[in-house]
matplotlib code that plots the C-alpha trace (Angstrom):
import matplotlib.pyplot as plt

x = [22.5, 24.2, 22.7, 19.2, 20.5, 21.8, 18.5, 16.6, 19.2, 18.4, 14.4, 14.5, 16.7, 14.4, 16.2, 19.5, 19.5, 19.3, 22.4, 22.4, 23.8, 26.0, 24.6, 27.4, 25.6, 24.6, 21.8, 18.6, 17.7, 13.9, 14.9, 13.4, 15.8, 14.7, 15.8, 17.4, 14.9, 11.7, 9.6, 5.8, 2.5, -0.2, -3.6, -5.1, -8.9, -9.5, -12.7, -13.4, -17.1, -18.7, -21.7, -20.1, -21.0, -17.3, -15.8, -14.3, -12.7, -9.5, -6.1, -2.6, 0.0, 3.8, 5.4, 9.4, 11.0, 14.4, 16.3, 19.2, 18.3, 17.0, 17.3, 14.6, 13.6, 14.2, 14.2, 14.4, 12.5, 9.2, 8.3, 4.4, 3.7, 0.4, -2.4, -0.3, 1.3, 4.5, 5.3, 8.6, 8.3, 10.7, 10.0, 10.9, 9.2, 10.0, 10.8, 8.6, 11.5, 9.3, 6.5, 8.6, 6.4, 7.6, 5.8, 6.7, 5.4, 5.9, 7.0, 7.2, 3.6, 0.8, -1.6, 0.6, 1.0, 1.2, 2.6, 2.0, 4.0, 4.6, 8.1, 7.8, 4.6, 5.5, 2.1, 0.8, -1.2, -0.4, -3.1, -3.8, -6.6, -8.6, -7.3, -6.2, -3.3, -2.9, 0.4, 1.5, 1.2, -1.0, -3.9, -6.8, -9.7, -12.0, -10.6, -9.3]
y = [-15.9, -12.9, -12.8, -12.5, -9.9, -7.8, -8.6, -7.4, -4.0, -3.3, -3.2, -1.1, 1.4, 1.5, -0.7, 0.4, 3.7, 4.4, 4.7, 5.8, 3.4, 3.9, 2.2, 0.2, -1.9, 1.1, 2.3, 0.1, -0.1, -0.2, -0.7, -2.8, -6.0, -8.1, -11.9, -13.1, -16.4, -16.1, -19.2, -19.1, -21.0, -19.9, -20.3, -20.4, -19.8, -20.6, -19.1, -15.1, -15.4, -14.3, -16.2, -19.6, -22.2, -22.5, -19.0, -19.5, -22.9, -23.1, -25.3, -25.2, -23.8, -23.3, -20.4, -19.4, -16.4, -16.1, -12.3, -12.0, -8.3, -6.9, -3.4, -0.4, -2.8, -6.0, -9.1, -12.8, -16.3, -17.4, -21.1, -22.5, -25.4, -26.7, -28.9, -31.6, -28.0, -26.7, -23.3, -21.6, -17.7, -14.7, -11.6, -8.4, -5.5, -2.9, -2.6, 0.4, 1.1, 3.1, 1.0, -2.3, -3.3, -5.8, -5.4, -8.2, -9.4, -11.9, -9.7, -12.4, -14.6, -13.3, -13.6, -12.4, -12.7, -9.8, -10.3, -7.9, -9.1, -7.3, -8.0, -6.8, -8.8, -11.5, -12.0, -10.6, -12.0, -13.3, -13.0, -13.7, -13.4, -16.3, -16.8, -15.0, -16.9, -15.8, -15.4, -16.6, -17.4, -15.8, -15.8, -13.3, -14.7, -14.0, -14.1, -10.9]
z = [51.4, 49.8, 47.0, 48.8, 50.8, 47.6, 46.3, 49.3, 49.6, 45.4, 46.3, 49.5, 47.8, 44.9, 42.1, 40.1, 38.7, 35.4, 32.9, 29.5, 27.4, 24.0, 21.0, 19.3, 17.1, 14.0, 13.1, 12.6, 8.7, 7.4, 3.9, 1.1, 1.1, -1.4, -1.5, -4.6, -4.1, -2.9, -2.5, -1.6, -1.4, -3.5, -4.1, -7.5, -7.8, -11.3, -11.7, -12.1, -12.2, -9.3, -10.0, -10.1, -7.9, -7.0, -7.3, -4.2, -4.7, -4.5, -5.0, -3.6, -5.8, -5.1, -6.4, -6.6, -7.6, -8.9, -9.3, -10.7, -10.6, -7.8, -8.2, -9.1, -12.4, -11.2, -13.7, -13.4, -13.8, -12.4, -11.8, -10.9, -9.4, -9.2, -10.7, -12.3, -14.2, -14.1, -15.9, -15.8, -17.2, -17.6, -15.3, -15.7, -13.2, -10.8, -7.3, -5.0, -2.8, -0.4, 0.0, -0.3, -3.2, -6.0, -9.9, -12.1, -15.5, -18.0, -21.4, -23.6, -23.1, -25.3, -22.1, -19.6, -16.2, -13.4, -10.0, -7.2, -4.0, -0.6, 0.4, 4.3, 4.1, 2.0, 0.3, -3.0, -6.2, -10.0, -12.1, -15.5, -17.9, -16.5, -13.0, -9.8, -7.3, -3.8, -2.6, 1.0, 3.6, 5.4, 3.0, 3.1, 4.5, 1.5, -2.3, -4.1]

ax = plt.figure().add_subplot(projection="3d")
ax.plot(x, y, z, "-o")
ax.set_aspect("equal")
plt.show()
């Protein structure tokens, strides 16, 4: 019964007042953390002819990511999942601080891969000479 009462004194008075409050907890960051492991779905369209009956055919993927540098030229190894394949590659790249943007590449293949990946976003792309993976999810709704 009290409590109704308070609650029926707060609204005809018009609520509490307000206070200023003191922030204790620091200052909010909008940095570029980047993970030391970053796992992911792909897609892999293996088919950069536009004309192709099945340019936009697809197949699932799985992608990880493993630092052990993270810093402005980060460097690591990449592993691929997919179609009864599994390639493991040495990365090397740099990290876009400002835009949260992660370059890598794969130095030592003679037909190299590039990876593009958003880290706020966590999506991005690995292409090579013959194919294009999506990074995700979320996926785009149409291919790159």
């Amino acid at each position: 019964m009290r409590l109704v009462l308070a609650v029926l004194v707060l609204c005809a008075c018009g609520g509490a007042q307000p206070v200023a409050v003191e922030n204790r907890g620091g200052t909010a960051s909008a940095g570029c953390y980047v993970p030391a492991r970053i796992e992911l779905e792909a897609r892999r369209y293996a088919n950069v002819d536009k004309g192709d009956p099945d340019f936009d055919v697809w197949t699932a993927w799985r992608v990880g990511i493993q630092l052990s540098d993270r810093g402005e030229k980060p460097k690591g190894t990449m592993a691929m999942v997919g179609d009864h394949i599994t390639w493991t590659f040495d990365v090397v790249g740099k990290l876009d601080a400002a835009k949260c943007a992660l370059e890598l590449w794969t130095p030592k293949e003679h037909e190299g891969f590039d990876v593009r990946f958003d880290v706020h976003a966590n999506t991005g792309t690995i292409r090579s000479i013959d194919d294009v993976w999506v990074l995700g999810p979320p996926f785009p709704t149409n291919r790159p």
